[in-house]
N, C-alpha and C positions, 0 to 999 in steps of 0.2 A: 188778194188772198182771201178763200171764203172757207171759215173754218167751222163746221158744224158741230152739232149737240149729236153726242149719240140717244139714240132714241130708244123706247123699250121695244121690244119686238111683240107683236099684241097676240103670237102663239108660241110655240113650240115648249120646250123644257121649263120657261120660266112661268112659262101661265100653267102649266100641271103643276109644279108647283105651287105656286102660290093657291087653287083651288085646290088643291090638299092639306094644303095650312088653312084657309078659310073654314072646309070642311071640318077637320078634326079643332080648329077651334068651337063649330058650335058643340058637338058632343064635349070638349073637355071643360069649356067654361059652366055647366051646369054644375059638375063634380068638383069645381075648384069651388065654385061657390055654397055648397053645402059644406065640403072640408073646411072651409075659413067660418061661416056662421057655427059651425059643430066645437071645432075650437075654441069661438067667442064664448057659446055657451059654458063649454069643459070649464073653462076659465074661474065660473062660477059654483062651479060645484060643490066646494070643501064649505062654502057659506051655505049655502042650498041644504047641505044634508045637514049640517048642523041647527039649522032653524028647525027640517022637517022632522028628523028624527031627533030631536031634544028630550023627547021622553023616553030612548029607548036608550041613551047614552050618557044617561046622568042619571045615577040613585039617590035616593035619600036614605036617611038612616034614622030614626028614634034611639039606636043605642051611643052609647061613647066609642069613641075610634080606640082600634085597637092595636098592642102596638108590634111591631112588623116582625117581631122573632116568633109572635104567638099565632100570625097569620101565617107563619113559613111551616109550623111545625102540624098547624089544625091541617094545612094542602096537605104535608107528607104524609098525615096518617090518612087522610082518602086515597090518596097518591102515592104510595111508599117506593113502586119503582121510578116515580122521577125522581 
């Protein structure tokens, strides 16, 4: 009894195939690999802007803190329709 290996067939449907997944691999591994380092970076960002912008996100004050009923009421009279 001589029982064979099926073998691949070296054209038809399976080889366009496969050169269409070859193909559209190289265009989409470029964009997957920007998507995934763009990510890595996102990652960093909430530290990032807090280092960079530190002085535009922190005040100081020379006066005494004031206290929050008198803060509510100095906004409403700039603000009176909020």
């Amino acid at each position: 009894m001589n029982i064979s290996t099926p073998t691949k067939k070296s054209g038809g449907a399976y080889g366009v195939i496969y050169r269409l997944h070859s193909v559209a691999g190289v265009f989409v591994a470029p964009l997957l690999v920007i998507a995934a380092l763009s990510g890595f970076l996102y990652t960093f960002a909430p530290s990032l802007e807090n280092f960079v912008y530190r002085d535009a996100i922190t005040a100081s004050s020379t006066e005494a803190a004031q206290p929050l009923e008198e803060q509510i009421e100095a906004a409403q009279a700039v603000h009176p329709d909020l």
